[in-house]
N, C-alpha and C positions, 0 to 999 in steps of 0.2 A: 895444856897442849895449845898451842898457838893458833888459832883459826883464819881463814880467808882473810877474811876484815882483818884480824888484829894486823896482818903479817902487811896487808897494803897499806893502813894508817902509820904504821911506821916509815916502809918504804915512802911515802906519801913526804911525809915530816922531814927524814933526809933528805929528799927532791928539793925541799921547800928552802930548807937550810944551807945546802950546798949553793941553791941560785941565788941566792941573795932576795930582798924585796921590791926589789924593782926588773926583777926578768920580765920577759914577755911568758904568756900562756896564748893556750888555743883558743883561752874565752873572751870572746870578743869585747876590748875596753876594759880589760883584767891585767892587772903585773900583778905577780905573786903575792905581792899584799892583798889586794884585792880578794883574792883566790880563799888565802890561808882564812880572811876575814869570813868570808863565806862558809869555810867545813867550819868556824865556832860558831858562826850565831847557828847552823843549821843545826848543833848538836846541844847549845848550850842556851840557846834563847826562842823556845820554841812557839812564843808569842808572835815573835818578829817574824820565824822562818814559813808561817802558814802564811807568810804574804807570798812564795814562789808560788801557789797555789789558790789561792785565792785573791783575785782584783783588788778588794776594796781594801787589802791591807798591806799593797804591794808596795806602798809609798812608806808605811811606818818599815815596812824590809831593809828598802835603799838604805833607809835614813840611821837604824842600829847599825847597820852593816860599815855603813859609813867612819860611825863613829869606832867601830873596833877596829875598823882596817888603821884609824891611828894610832892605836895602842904600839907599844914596843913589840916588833917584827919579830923579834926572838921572844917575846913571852905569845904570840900566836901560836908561834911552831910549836912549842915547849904542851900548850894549851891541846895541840893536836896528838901530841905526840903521848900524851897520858890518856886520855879520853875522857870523855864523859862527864858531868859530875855524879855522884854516887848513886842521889835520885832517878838519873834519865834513865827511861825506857832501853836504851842503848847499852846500857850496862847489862842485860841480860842477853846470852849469848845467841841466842835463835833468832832476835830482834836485830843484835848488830849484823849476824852473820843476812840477813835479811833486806836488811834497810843498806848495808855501808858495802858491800863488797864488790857490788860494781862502782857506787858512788867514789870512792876510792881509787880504783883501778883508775876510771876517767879523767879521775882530777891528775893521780900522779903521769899519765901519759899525757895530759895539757901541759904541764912543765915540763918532760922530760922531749915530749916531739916538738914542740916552741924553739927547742936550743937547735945551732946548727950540729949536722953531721950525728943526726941521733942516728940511732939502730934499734930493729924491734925488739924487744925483750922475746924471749924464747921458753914461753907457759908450761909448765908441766902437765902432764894429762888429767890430773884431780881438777885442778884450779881449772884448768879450761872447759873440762867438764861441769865443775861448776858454773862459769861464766853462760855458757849453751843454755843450760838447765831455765838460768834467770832470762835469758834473749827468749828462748821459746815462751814463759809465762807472761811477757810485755812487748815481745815484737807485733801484736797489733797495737796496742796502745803507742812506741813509739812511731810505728809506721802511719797511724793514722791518715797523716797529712801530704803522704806521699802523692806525686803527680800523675805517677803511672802503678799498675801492677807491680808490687816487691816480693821476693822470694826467698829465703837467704840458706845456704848451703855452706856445710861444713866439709872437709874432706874426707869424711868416711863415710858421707851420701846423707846425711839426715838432713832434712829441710824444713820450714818453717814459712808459715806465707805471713810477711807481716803488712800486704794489702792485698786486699782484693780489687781486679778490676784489668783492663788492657788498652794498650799491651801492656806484656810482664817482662821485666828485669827478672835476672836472677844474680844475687851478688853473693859469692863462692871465696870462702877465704876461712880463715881458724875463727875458734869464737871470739877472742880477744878482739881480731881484726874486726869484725863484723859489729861487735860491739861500738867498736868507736865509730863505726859509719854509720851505725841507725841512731848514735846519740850524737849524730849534725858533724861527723869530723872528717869527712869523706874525702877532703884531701890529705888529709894523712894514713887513712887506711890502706894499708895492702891487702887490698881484695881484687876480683875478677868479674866486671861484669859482664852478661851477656843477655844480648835482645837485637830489638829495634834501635839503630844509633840514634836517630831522635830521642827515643824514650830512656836510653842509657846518658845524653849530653842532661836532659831534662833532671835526671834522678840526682847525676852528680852533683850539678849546681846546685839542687832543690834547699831554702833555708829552713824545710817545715820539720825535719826529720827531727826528732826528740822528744823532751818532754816541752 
């Protein structure tokens, strides 16, 4: 049965393959190569990927990362598009469903809102309830850094405060949407917000929002 994760690493992989390796993405200093380089060391070299997380090894990160974004563009995709190797932790299904389902989601809407004349994909209710499920377990940790009060609401009224403090924003939109705004993509998000206009000019530009 096909799970969250598997179903966005795919989608992900076609995104990646359709655009070629030189598209733009939403990550700042990324074209698709970049990108694809990125989901393999994170899954496939996890010596390297604890540099996203840790200072002191964020330089040996660049530097693998580097070196796989030269590998052949189509053996990245291919790389993605299978997963894992046998050993990683990521082969077990609670772990991928855990660790990759939004990492995923994000990556493929960096490729796919980068192109002109996108349109938002339209979530089924599982999946977005999933997506919520994980915003509520880490909307303090991404909001952390926020400059004002955050609050984020979905449309059938459930809320989340992912800072404390005032004034308060409240940014109202589906979870998918909401997602991508509290992991730094705020101008591509379709969401609603409402406050103080200082405090809403302040949230949108803010570059602290994510991990």
């Amino acid at each position: 049965m096909s799970t969250h994760a598997k179903r966005e690493r795919l989608l992900l992989a076609d995104l990646l393959e359709a655009a070629g390796p030189d598209a733009p993405t939403l990550c700042e200093g990324w074209r698709t190569r970049d990108l694809a380089a990125h989901v393999v060391v994170r899954e496939r070299r996890p010596d390297a990927a604890a540099g996203s997380v840790v200072p002191a090894l964020k330089a040996r990160l660049e530097r693998v990362q580097a070196e796989f974004a030269e590998k052949p563009y189509e053996e990245l995709v291919q790389l993605i598009r299978t997963g894992p190797p046998r050993l990683s932790p990521f082969t077990i299904k609670q772990v991928d469903e855990g660790a990759n389902v939004v990492e995923f989601y994000v990556h493929a809407e960096d490729v796919r809102r980068a192109q002109p004349e996108w349109s938002a994909r339209e979530l089924d209710p599982v999946f977005s309830d999933a997506l919520w499920s994980r915003l509520e377990k880490s909307a303090r940790l991404l909001g952390r850094k926020a400059p004002v009060g955050l609050v984020l609401r979905r449309p059938n009224g459930q809320t989340a405060v992912a800072h404390k403090g005032t004034p308060v924003v409240t940014v109202s939109g589906e979870p998918g949407e909401l997602t991508m705004f509290l992991f730094g993509r705020q101008d591509v998000a379709k969401v609603a917000l409402e406050g103080d206009q200082e405090a809403v000019d302040r949230l949108h530009e803010a570059k602290q929002l994510g991990i």
